[in-house]
C-alpha positions in Angstrom: 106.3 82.3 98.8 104.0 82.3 101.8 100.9 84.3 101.1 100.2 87.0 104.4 97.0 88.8 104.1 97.0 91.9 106.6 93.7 94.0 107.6 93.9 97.1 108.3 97.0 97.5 106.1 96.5 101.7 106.4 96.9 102.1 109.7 100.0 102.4 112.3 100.7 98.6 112.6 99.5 97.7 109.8 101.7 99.4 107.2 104.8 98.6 109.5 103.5 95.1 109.3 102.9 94.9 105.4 106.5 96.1 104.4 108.6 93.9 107.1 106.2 91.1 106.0 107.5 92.0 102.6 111.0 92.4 103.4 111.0 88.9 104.8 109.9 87.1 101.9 106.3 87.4 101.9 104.0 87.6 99.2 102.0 90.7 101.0 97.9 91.3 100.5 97.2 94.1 102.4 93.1 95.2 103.0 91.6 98.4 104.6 88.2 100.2 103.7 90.3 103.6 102.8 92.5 104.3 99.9 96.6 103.6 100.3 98.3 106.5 100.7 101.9 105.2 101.7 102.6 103.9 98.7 103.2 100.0 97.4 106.1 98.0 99.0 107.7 95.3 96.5 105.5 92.6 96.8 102.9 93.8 98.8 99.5 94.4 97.1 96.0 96.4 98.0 92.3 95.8 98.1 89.9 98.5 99.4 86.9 96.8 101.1 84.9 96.7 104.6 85.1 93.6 106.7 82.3 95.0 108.1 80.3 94.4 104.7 80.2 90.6 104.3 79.3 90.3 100.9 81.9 92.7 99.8 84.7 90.3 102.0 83.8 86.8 100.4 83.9 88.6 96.9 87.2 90.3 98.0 88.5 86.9 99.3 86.8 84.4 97.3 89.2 83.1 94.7 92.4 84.7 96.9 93.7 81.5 99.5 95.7 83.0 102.0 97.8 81.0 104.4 98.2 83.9 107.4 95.8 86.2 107.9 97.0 88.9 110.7 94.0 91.1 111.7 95.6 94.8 112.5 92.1 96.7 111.9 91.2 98.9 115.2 91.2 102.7 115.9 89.3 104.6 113.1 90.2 108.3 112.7 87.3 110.5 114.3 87.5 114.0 115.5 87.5 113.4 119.3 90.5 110.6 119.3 89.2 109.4 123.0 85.7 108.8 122.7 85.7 105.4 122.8 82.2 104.9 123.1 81.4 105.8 119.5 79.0 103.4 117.8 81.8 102.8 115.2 83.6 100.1 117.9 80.2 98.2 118.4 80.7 96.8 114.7 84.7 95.5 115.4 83.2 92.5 116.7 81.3 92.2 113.7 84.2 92.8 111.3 85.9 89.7 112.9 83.5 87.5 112.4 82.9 88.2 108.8 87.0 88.1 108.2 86.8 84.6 110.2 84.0 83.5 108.1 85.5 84.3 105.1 89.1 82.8 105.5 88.1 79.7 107.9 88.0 76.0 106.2 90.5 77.3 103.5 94.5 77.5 103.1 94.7 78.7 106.5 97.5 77.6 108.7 97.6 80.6 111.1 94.8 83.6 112.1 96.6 86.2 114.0 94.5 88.7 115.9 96.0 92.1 116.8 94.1 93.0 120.9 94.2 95.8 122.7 95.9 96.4 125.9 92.0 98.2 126.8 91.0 94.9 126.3 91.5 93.9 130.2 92.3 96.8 131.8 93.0 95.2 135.8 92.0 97.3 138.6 93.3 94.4 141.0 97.1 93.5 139.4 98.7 91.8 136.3 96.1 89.2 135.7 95.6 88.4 132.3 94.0 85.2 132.0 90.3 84.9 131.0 87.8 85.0 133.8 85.2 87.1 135.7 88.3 89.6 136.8 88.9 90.9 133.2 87.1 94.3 133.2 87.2 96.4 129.8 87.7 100.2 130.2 85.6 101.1 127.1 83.1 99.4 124.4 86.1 98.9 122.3 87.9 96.7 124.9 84.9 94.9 124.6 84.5 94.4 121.4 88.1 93.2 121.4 87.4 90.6 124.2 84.8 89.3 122.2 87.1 88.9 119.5 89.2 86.9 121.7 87.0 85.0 123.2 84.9 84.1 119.8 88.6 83.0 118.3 89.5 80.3 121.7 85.6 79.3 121.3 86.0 78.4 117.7 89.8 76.7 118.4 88.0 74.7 121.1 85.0 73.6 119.0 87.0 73.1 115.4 90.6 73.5 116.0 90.6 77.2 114.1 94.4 78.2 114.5 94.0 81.4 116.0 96.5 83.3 118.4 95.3 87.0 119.9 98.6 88.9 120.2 98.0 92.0 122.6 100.3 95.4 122.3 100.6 97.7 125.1 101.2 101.3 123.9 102.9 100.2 120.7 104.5 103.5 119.2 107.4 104.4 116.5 107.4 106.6 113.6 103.9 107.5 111.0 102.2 107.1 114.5 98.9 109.4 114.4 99.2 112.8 115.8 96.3 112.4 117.7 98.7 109.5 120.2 100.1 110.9 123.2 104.2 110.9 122.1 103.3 112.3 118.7 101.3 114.9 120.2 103.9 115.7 123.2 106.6 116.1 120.7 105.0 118.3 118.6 103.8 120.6 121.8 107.3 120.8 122.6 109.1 121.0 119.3 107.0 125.0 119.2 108.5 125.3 122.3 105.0 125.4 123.7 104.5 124.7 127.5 102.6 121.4 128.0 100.3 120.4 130.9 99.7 117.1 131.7 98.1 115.0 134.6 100.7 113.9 137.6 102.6 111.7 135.6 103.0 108.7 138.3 100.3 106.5 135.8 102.5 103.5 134.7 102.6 102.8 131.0 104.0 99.8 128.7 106.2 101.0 125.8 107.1 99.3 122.9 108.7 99.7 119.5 106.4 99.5 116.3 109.5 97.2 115.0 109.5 95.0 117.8 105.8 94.5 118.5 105.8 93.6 114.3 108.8 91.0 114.4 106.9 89.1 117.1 103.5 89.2 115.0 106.1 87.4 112.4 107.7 85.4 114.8 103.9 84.0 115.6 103.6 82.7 111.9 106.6 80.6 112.1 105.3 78.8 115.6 103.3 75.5 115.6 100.9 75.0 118.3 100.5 78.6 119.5 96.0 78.4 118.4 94.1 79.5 121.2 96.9 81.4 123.1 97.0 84.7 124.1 100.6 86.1 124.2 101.5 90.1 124.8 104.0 92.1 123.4 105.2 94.7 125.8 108.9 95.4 126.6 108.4 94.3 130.2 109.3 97.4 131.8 106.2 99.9 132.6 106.9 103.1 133.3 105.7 106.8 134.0 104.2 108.9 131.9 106.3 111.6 133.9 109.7 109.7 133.4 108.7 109.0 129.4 107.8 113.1 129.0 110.5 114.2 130.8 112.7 112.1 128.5 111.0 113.8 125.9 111.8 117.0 126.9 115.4 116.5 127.2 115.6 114.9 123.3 113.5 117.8 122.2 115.4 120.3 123.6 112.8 123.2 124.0 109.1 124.0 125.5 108.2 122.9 129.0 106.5 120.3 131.0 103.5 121.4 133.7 102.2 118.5 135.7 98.9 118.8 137.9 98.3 116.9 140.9 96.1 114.4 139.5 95.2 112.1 137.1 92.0 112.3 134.7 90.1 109.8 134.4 91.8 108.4 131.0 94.8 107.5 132.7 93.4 106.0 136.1 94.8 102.0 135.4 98.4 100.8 135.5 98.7 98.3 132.8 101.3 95.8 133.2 102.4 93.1 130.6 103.0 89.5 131.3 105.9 89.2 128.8 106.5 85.5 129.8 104.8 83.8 126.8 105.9 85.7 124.3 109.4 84.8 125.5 108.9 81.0 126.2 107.0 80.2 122.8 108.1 83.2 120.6 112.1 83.2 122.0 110.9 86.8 121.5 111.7 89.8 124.0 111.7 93.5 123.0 115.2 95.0 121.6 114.6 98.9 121.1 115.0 100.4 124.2 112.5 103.5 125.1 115.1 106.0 124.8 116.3 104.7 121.3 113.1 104.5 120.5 111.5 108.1 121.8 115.1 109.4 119.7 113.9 107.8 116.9 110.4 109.0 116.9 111.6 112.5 117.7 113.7 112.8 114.7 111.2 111.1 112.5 108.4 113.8 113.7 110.9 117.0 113.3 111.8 115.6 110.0 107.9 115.4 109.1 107.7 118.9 110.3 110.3 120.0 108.5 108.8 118.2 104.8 105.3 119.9 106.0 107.1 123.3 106.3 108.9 122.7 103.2 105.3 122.6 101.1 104.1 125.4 102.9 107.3 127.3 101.4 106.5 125.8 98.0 103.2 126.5 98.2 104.3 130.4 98.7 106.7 130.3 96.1 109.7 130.2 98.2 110.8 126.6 96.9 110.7 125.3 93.2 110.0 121.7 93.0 112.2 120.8 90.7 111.9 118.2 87.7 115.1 116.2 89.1 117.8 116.7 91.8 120.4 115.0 93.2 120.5 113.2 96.4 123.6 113.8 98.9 124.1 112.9 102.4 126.6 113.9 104.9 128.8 110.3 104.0 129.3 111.6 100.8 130.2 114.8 101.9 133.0 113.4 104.2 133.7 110.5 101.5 134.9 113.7 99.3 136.7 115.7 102.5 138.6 112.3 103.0 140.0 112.4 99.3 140.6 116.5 99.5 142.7 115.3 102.8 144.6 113.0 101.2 145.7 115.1 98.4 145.4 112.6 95.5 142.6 113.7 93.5 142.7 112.5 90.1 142.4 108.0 89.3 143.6 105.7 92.1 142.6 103.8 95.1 139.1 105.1 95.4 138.1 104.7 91.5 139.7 100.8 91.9 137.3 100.2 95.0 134.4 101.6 92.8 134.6 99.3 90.3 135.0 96.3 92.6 132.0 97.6 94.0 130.2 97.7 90.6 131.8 94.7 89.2 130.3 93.0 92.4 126.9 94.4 91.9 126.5 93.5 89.0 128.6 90.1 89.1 131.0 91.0 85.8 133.8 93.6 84.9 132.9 97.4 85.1 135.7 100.0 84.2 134.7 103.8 85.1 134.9 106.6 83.3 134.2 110.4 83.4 130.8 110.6 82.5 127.8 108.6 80.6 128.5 110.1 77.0 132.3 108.9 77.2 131.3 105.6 78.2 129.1 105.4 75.4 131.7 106.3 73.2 134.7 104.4 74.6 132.4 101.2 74.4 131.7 101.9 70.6 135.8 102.1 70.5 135.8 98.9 72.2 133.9 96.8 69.9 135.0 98.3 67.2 133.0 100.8 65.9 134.7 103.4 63.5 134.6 106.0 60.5 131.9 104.7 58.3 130.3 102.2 60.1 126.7 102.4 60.8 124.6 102.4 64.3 120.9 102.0 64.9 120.0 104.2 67.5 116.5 105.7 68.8 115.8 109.0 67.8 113.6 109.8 71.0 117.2 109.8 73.3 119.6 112.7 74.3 122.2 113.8 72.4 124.7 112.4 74.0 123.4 109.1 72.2 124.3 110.4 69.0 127.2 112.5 69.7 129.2 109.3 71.2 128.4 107.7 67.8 129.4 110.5 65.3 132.8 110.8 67.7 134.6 107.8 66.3 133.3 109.5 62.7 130.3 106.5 62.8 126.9 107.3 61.3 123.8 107.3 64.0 120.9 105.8 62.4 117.5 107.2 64.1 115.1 104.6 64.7 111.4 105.0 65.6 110.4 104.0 69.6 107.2 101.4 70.3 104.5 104.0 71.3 103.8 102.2 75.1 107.4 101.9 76.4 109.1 104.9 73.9 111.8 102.7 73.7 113.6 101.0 70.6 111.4 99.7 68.1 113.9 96.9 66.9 111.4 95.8 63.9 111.3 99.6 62.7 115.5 99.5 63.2 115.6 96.6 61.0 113.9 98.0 58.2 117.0 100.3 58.3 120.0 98.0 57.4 122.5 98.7 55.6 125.7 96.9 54.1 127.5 99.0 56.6 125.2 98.7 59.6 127.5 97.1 62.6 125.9 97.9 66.1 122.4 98.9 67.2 122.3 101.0 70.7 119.0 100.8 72.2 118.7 103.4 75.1 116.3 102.2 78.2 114.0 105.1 78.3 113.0 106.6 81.8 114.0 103.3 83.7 112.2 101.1 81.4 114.0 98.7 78.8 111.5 97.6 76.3 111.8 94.2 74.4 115.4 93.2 74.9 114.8 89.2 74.0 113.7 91.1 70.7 117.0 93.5 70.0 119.4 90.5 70.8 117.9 88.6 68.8 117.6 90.6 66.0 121.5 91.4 66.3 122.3 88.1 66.2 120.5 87.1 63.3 122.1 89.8 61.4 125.9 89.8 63.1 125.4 92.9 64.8 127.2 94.4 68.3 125.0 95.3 70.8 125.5 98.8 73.0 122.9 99.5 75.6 122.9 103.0 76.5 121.2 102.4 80.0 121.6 106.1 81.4 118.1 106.1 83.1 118.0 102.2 83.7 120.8 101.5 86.4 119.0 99.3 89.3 116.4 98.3 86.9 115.5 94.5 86.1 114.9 92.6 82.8 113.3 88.9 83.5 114.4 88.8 87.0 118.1 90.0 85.8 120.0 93.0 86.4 120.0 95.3 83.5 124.2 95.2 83.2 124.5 91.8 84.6 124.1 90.1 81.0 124.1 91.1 77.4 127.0 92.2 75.2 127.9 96.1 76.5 126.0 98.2 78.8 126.9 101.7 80.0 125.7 103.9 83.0 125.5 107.2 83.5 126.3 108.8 87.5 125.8 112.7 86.3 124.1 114.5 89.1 120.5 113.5 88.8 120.6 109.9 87.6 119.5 107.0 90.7 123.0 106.8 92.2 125.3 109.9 91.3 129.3 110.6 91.3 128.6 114.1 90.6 129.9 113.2 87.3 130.6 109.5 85.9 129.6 106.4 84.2 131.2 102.9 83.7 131.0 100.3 80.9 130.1 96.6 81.8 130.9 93.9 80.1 132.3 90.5 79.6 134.1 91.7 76.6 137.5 91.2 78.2 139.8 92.3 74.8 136.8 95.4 74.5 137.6 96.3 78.2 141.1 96.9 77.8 140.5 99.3 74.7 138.5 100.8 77.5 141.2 101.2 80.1 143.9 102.2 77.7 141.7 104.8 75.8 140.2 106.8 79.1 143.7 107.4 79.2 144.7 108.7 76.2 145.8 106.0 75.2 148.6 105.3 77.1 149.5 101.3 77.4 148.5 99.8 80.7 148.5 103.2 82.5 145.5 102.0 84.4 147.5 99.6 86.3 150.4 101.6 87.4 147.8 104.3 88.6 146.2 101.4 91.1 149.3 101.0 92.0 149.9 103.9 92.9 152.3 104.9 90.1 152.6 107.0 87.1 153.7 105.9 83.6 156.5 108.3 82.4 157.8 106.1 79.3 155.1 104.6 77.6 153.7 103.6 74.5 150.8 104.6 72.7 148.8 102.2 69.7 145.8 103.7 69.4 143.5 106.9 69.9 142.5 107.9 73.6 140.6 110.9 75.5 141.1 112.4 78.9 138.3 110.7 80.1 139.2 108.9 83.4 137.1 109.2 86.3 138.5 110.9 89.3 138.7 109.4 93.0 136.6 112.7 94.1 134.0 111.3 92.3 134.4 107.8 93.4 134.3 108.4 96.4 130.9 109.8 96.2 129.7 106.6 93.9 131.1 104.3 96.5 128.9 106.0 99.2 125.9 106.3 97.1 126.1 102.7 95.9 125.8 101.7 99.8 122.2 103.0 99.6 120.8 102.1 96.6 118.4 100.1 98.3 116.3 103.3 100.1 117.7 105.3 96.5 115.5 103.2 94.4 112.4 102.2 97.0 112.0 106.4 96.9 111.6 106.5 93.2 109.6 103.3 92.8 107.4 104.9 95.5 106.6 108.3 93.9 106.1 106.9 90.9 103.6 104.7 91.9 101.8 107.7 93.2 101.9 109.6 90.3 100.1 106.1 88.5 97.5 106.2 91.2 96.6 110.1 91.0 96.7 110.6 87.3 95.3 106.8 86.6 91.7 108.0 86.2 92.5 111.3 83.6 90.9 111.1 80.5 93.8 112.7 78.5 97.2 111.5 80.1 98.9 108.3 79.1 101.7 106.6 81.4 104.1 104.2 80.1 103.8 101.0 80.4 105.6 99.9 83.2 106.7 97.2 85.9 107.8 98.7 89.3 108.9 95.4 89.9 111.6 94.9 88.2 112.2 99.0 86.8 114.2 101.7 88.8 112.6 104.9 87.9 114.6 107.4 86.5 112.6 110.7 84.8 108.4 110.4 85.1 107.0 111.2 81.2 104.0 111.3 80.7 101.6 111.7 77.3 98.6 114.0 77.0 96.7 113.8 73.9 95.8 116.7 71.9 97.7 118.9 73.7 97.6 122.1 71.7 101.0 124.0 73.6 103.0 122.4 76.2 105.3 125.5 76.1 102.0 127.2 77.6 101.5 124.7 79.8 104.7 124.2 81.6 105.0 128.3 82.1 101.3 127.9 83.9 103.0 124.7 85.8 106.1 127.1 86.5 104.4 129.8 88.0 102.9 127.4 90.6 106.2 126.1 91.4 106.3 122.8 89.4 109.3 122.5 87.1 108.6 120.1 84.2 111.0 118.8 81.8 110.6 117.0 77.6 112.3 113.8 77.4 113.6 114.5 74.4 113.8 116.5 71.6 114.2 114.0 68.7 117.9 113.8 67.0 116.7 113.5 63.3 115.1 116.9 64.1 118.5 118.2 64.5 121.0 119.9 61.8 123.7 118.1 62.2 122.2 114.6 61.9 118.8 115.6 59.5 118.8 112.9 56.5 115.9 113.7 54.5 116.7 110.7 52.6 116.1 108.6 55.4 112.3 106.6 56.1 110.0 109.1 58.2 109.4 108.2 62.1 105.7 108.3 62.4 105.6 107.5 66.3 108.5 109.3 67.4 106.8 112.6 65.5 103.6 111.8 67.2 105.0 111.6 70.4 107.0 114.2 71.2 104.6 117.2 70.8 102.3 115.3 73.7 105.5 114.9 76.0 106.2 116.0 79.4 108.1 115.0 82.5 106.9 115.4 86.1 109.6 115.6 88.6 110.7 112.8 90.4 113.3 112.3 92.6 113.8 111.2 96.2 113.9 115.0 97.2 109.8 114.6 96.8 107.7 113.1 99.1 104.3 112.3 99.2 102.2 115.6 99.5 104.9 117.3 96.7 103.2 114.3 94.1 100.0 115.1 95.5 100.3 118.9 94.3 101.9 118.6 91.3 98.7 115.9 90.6 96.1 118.4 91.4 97.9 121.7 90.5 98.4 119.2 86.5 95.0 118.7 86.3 93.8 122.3 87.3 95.5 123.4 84.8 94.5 120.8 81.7 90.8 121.5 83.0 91.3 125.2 82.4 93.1 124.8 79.1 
């Protein structure tokens, strides 16, 4: 994997940079003297340090090789956004030549250096070639000139590959507010009445996305050190054409143009797109108007988050501990069924599983919900009146209650105290002559030590049921959690990663086990499954063995198939939040996170552990009143009446636990600033208790 370190991976570019870098195969280093606020990509990893401070960079760097370094580091928020003759620019320079220093006469194939279109701002026409014409407009076009020019000075004297890649007016969504479209848009959008110069100044638009695939495109190139190549679309135009466009996407306010132009917009800048499309075969894509859409839904949908906080903030809103996630697809997916008139199993439950037996690359049979595929899998391999299962005590019900169905005995086990999953060392201590499965459930996305459970089943003959509710999208050693092992069920109730409103499915390789499956979701009834596909009913039939009404529906396949499509922004969301919540609560002295791997997890609940709490009842009613629904992942099963053994071996970790338990909401509903409150509001409270 080629290694990409970006600078300035916090700002505009940068972080557009960092996660199509990652998307492409990258493996992502991303530097910037403030903290990361966005949120960690898959494979894309921070350091906070000053390339300003020298020291500080060959510590950073030292024993880090990277083979691209792209150099996005520029504008630094201030209060006046157009003073550009802040003392802060004079030390840009400076920063370049420390990040040079640093990375030259290592692994370095390519040095990428983001310019400025105030770098040569032309009085006298589109000359952009270095010479005695190229006048900067500000101290920070100069500084970026120097740049420039120190990078072709070094290439001539010791062939350092380095290639300046100039935007002009590079825009797109998280773009400051303090930028011109950001700032029109939201003048307009509270129908305020904007004034604004004449208008008639040309201007260079382009796409965030397309000024970030040529940077890419650079690092593929041979021979491009030394160059200097924009990335414009081509096509200037007014700032009176691009507002007016605006206005029209907006829908509301008003425009109100003077008769001339201040100062700050006195220069026409127009970019030579002919190198970027000879050596980069690269040439802009997004057009302004699908662009200035783009940005204008992306900023009403901010406003609309921002106003959404406010609400909570007043208690309008509850932020709940989970939610479900439903777009208008899977609103029409469902009217399409409704239309139809066939609502119970048929064509849309058969495309559902293909679609799951394709992601995860064996057989998956649906059923009505997580707790009867739990129990139709037990049926499937077997399990029956008097046979025992290990199972975790720290799990829902539903664990337990698909067990005791077939008239099997649960077994509670005690959890490993960092992942509060199975404990397969404690489960074997709990063998019996009748033991015959063991059911580890993957807690909260996580999966524990899975090598360790198989292998213990094997050893002593034993089928293995994952109960993997919480763990669908998740990974185990690079694998997809229901892509291997004996029998894995999912759960698609309303608030799990993907939902069917209801659901779940069994995956397996079992192919006998799988057809108990299909006969039994339908009471029974031999083969039934096949004549439903085919669009049939079964009105003489036999029956060999117990079944339950426990088909899925194609109302709720429908919904699956439409959620499956997006697992991909689904489970970047949760991964996302999460990682927040590590960052914010990482330095508290009392709360313990799970040991986890966003890598290779999907997360599905957030639990956290604080020591020595003394009444989480007390706390969560504080939390409540400030709008924060919490939740207790879970009330231990050996705890309960109906499956108490006093005979049985005490679980000391699973008893320690589950008074310091408590689950913070997560779910891609949140975003960013609700973490950030439910952090602070958390803490409040624990400081006051």
């Amino acid at each position: 994997m080629k290694r990409l370190l970006v600078v300035g991976g916090t700002g505009f570019i940068g972080q557009h940079l960092c996660r199509e870098a990652a998307r492409r195969g990258y493996e992502v280093t991303s530097l910037s003297p403030r903290d990361f606020s966005w949120g960690a990509e898959e494979h894309v990893s921070h350091l906070v340090g000053n390339i300003v401070d020298r020291g500080s960079l060959k510590c950073l760097l030292q024993d880090r090789p990277y083979e691209y370094v792209v150099n996005c580091g520029g504008y630094i928020d201030h209060s006046d956004f157009f003073d550009h003759g802040q003392e802060i620019y004079s030390q840009h320079f400076t920063g370049v030549r420390n990040l040079v220093e640093a990375v030259n006469r290592t692994s370095l194939k390519l040095f990428v250096q983001v310019g400025s279109s105030d770098e040569y701002g032309m009085i006298e026409g589109p000359n952009f070639e270095l010479g005695p014409a190229s006048v900067p407009i500000s101290p920070y076009g100069g500084a970026k000139l120097a740049a420039t020019q120190l990078l072709q000075m070094l290439h001539a004297l010791q062939a350092f590959s380095a290639v300046v890649v100039r935007p002009f007016l590079v825009y797109g969504p998280g773009q400051s507010g303090k930028r011109f479209l950001p700032m029109l848009i939201s003048h307009l959008l509270r129908g305020e009445a904007v004034p604004l110069s004449n208008g008639q100044q040309q201007r260079d638009f382009c796409h965030v996305n397309d000024f970030v695939d040529g940077v890419l495109r650079a690092l593929k190139v041979p021979d491009l050190a030394g160059k200097v190549i924009n990335l414009a679309s081509g096509h200037p135009v007014s700032i009176r054409n691009v507002s007016e466009q605006v206005l029209k996407l907006v829908g509301r306010g008003s425009l109100k143009f003077g008769e001339l132009a201040p100062n700050s917009e006195n220069l026409s800048l127009w970019a030579d797109v002919a190198l970027a499309a000879s050596l980069l075969n690269w040439n802009a894509t997004i057009t302004l108007n699908e662009g200035l859409s783009s940005l204008v839904a992306s900023i009403v949908e901010s406003q609309n988050q921002d106003e959404t906080r406010d609400a909570v903030r007043k208690g309008v809103r509850l932020i709940r501990v989970s939610q479900s996630v439903i777009g208008e697809e899977e609103q029409q997916a469902v009217a399409g069924v409704l239309s139809r008139g066939f609502l119970g199993m048929g064509e849309e439950v058969r495309q559902f599983e293909l679609a799951l037996t394709e992601f995860f690359g064996r057989p998956a049979v649906c059923v009505v919900n997580g707790t009867a595929a739990l129990q139709l899998a037990l049926q499937g391999c077997g399990i029956g009146a008097g046979d025992e299962v290990l199972v975790p005590s720290l799990t829902y019900v539903a664990s337990f209650q698909a067990i005791s169905a077939l008239g099997a005995k649960p077994v509670s086990c005690d959890v490993n105290s960092k992942t509060l999953t199975l404990d397969w060392r404690d489960a074997e201590s709990r063998l019996t002559s009748r033991t015959r499965a063991v059911m580890p459930v993957h807690y909260a996305g996580g999966v524990g030590d899975l090598v360790g459970v198989y292998a213990f089943a094997r050893k002593h003959g034993l089928r293995v049921i994952e109960d993997a509710a919480h763990a669908f999208g998740s990974m185990y050693q690079g694998r997809r959690i229901g892509s291997f092992g004996d029998t894995v069920c999912f759960s698609f109730d309303g608030i799990k990663s993907i939902t069917s409103g209801e659901g779940g499915c069994i995956v397996t390789s079992d192919a006998q086990g799988l057809n108990v499956v299909r006969d039994a979701r339908l009471l029974g009834v031999k083969n039934d499954t096949t004549m439903r596909y085919a669009g049939r009913r079964s009105w003489e039939f036999d029956v060999e063995s117990q079944g339950w009404r426990y088909h899925m529906s194609n109302i709720m396949a429908a919904l699956g198939i439409e959620q499956l499509s997006k697992t991909q922004e689904l489970f970047a969301s949760r991964r996302a939040l999460a990682q927040q919540y590590d960052l914010l609560l990482a330095d508290h002295p009392t709360i313990q996170r799970l040991v986890t791997d966003y890598n290779e997890i999907v997360p599905h609940i957030y639990p956290i552990r604080i020591c020595g709490l003394a009444n989480r009842d007390d706390l969560r009613a504080r939390l409540l009143e400030k709008n924060i629904q919490t939740g207790v992942h879970y009330f231990p099963n050996h705890w309960l009446t109906i499956y108490r053994d006093e005979k049985e071996k005490p679980l000391p970790i699973t008893n320690s636990v589950y008074p310091e338990l408590l689950t913070l909401p997560l779910h891609p509903r949140l975003n960013e600033g609700d973490v950030k409150y439910v952090c602070s509001i958390l803490k409040q409270e624990l400081a006051n208790a």
